[in-house]
N, C-alpha and C positions, 0 to 999 in steps of 0.2 A: 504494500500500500504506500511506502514510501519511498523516495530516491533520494540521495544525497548529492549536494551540490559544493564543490572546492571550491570558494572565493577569499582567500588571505585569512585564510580558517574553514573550519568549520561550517560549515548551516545547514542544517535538517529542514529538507521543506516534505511536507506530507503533503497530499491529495489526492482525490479520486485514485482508484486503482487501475482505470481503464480510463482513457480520453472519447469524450465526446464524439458521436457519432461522426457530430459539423463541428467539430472550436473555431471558436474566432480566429484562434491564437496560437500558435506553433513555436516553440522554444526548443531551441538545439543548443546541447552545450556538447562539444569536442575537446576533447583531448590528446596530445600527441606523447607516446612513450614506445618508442620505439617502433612506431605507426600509428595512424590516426584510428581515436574510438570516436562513435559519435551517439549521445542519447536524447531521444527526441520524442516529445511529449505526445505526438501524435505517427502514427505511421500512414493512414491514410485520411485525406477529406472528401467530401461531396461538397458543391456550389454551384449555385444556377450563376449563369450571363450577369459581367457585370457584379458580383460581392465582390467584396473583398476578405484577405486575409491579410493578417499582421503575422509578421515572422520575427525573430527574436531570435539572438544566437551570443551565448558567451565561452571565452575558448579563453582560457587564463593563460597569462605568458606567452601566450603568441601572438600573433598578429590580431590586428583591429579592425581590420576590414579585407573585405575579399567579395569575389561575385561568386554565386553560388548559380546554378546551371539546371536547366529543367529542360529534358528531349519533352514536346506537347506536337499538337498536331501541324504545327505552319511550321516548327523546326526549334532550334536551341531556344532557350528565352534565361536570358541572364538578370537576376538580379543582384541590385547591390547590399550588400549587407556590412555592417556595421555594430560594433559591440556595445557601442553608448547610446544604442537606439532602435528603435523599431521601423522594419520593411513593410510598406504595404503591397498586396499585391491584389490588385485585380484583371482576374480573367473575362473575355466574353467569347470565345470561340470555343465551341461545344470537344469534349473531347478527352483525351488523360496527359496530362505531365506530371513524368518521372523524373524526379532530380536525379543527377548522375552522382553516385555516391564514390565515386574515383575525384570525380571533383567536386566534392562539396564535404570534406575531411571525413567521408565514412557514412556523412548523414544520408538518409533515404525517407523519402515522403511523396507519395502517389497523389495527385489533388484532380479529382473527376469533375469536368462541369457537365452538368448535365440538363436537359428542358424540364423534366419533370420536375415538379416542389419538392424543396430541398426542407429536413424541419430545421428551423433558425437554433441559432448554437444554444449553451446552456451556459449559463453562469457557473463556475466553481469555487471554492473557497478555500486557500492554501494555507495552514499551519507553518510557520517559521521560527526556527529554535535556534539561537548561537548560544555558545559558554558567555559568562556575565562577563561583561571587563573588570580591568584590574582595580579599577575605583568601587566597583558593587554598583556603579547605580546606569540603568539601562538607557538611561538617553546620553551615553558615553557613548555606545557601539559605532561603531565608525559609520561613514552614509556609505562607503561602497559596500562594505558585506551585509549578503545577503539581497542588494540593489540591482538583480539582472533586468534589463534593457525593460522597461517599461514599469518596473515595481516603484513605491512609492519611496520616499523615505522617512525615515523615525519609527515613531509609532511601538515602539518597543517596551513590552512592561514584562514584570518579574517573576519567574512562574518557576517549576520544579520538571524535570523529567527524567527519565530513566535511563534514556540514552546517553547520557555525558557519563563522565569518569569512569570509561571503557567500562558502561554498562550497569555501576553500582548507585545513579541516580544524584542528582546533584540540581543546585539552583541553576537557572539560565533565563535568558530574554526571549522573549516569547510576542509573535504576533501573529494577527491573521488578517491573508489579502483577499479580494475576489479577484477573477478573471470573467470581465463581464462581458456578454453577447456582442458589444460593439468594440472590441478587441483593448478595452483601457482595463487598467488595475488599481483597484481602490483599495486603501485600507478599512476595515470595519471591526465590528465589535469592542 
């Protein structure tokens, strides 16, 4: 149910166990160790003519930008991507593009347009956990961890979990975002 995500520490982000039939919103975070791994919140979409999607991609210590490559039906279509920011993309030509996972560091994501009604994305809501900083008090936490390309920043208060102190449970900062149907992320509760 959960994945962990490296940014200059730690952060436990929880969510849904399976991605949205449609999301808005597609986050790839790669890795390079010895060849590219790539894990991506979604592996396929559907969209009619015309949506859009927001793409999201963070790759720690490497490069900040890159185009990322999708064979569809008129031929390549590159997008540009960016790590301090969100890609939109919209399609209107009926059909499938596959991104080439040779060139987009391992990532793979199928996105169908299709005529038929598509059902519109679903909101989600992600759990975020880091170790407390070294002061105790949680609006220390630095703004980039835990801040991939479209999250909000702050918002952080003082909770307990199980996960820290390889597993023996411990204080940590704690917050929760949505990922909502029109590709933004809000903080709530």
């Amino acid at each position: 149910m959960a994945s962990l995500a490296v940014l200059a520490g730690s952060v436990a982000i929880a969510g849904p166990s399976h991605a949205a039939s449609n999301p808005a919103l597609v986050h790839f975070d790669t890795v390079y160790n010895g060849g590219w791994s790539c894990t991506s919140s979604a592996s396929s979409v559907q969209m009619n003519p015309g949506d859009s999607l927001t793409l999201t991609w963070s790759n720690p210590a490497q490069a900040s930008s890159a185009f990322f490559a999708f064979d569809g039906p008129t031929g390549q279509l590159y997008v540009s991507m960016r790590t301090d920011r969100s890609s939109q993309l919209t399609l209107s030509t009926l059909g499938t593009y596959q991104s080439d996972a040779v060139l987009n560091f391992g990532c793979s994501l199928s996105i169908s347009v299709v005529s038929e009604p598509v059902d519109p994305p679903e909101a989600h809501d992600y759990l975020q956990q880091v170790g407390i900083p070294l002061s105790g008090d949680c609006s220390d936490v630095p703004n980039y961890v835990g801040h991939l390309p479209g999250f909000p920043i702050g918002g952080w208060s003082k909770s307990w979990a199980l996960w820290i102190n390889d597993g023996l449970g411990g204080p940590v900062c704690t917050r929760e975002v949505e990922g909502r149907p029109d590709g933004t992320i809000v903080l709530i509760g």
